[in-house]
N, C-alpha and C positions, 0 to 999 in steps of 0.2 A: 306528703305532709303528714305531721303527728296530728292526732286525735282533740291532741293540746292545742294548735296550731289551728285546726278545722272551725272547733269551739269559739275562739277566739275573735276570729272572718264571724260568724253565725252572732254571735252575738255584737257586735258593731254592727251588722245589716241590720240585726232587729232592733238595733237603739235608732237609726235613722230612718228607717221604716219608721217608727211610733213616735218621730218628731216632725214627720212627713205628717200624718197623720192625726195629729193634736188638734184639737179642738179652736175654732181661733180664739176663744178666749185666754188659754192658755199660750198662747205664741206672743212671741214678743211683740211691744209696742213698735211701730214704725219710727221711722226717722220724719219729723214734720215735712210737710210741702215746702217746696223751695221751686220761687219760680221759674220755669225753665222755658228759651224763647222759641223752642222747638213745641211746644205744647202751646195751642191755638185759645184765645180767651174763649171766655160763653159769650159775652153780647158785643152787639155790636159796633157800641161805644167803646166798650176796652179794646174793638181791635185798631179801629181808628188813633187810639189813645197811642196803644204800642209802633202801632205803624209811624206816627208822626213821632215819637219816643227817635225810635229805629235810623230816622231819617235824620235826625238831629244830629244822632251820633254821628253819623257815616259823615257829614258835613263837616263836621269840627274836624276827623282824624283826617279829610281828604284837604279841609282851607289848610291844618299845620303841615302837610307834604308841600303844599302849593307854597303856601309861607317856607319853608327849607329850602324850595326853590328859587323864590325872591330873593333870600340872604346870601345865595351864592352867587347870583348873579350880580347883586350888589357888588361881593368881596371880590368879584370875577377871580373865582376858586373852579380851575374848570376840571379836578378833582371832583369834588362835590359836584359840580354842575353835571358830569357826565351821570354820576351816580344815583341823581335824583330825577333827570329828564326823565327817564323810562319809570318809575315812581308817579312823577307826576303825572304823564300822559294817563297811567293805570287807573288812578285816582282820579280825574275827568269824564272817564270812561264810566267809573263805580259810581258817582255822583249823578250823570246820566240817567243811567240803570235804576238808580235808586228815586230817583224823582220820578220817571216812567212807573216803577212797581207800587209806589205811594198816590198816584193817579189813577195806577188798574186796580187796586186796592177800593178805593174811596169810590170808583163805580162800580165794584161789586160786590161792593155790600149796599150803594145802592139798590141794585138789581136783586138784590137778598139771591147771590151767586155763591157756590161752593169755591169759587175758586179765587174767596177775599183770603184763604189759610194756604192757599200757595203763595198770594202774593206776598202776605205775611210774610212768611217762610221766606222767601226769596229775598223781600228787604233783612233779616237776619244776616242770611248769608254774603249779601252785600256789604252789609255794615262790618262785618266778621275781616272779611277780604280787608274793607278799609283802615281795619287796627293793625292786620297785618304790615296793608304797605306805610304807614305812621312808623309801626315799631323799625322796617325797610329804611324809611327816610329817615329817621334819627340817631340811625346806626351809621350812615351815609355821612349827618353830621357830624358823628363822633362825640352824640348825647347817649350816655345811658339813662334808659325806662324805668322806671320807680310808680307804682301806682300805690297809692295808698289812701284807705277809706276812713276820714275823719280828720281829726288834726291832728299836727306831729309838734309836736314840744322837744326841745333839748336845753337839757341844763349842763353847765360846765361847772366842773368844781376843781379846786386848787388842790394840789398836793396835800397829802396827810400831814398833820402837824405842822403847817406852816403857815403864816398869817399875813 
């Protein structure tokens, strides 16, 4: 390597070395807190809070498989039916799971127990599972997912110039 070349390496380490290094007033602002269901509340009323939160979810995405499942059987669509049985079974399972985890929840923070941020944790990952198999079963139906936060307006307008 040239001398030019060397310089160049040398001087880039010591601009990030001395950004390494800056003061934290001078580093940049963070990006605000944003909740995250992996990060455990402080008391013991927000966990209760999330925890019953957590469980509600998981109930709605697991009644709408169970409901895809009734509509099929209605239309006796055994397309559908075949494709949502094994959906549904999963989803009775997670609802399960998730009622037990909101039970060993709520007696350990009773117990003022470390192990109310597993269960925490654990109803997460349940509820997570259960969006999964929603988004499984409406694929099943042949609905596309659209989530969207707030309200949705659409205006229709007529052709330019015309009345």
């Amino acid at each position: 390597m040239s001398v030019r070349r060397w310089a160049c390496v040398v001087a880039a380490l010591a601009a990030v070395a001395a950004a390494c290094a800056a003061p934290e007033a001078q580093r940049p602002a963070e990006t605000p807190y944003v909740w995250d269901p992996l990060v455990p509340p402080a008391t013991d009323r927000e966990r209760l809070a999330r925890g019953d939160a957590e469980l509600a979810r998981l109930r709605a995405d697991a009644s709408a498989v169970l409901a895809g499942l009734d509509e099929a059987r209605a239309e006796r669509d055994v397309v559908r039916l075949a494709c949502l049985d094994e959906r549904a079974e999963a989803a009775r399972v997670l609802l399960r799971s998730g009622e037990g985890a909101s039970e060993s929840l709520a007696g350990a923070i009773a117990r003022a127990d470390v192990a109310a941020d597993a269960e925490l944790a654990r109803l997460g990952a349940l509820r997570l599972r259960a969006r999964e198999l929603r988004t499984e079963a409406e694929a099943c139906m042949g609905r596309a997912t659209y989530e969207a936060d707030g309200k949705t307006a659409v205006r229709a307008t007529g052709p330019e110039g015309k009345k």
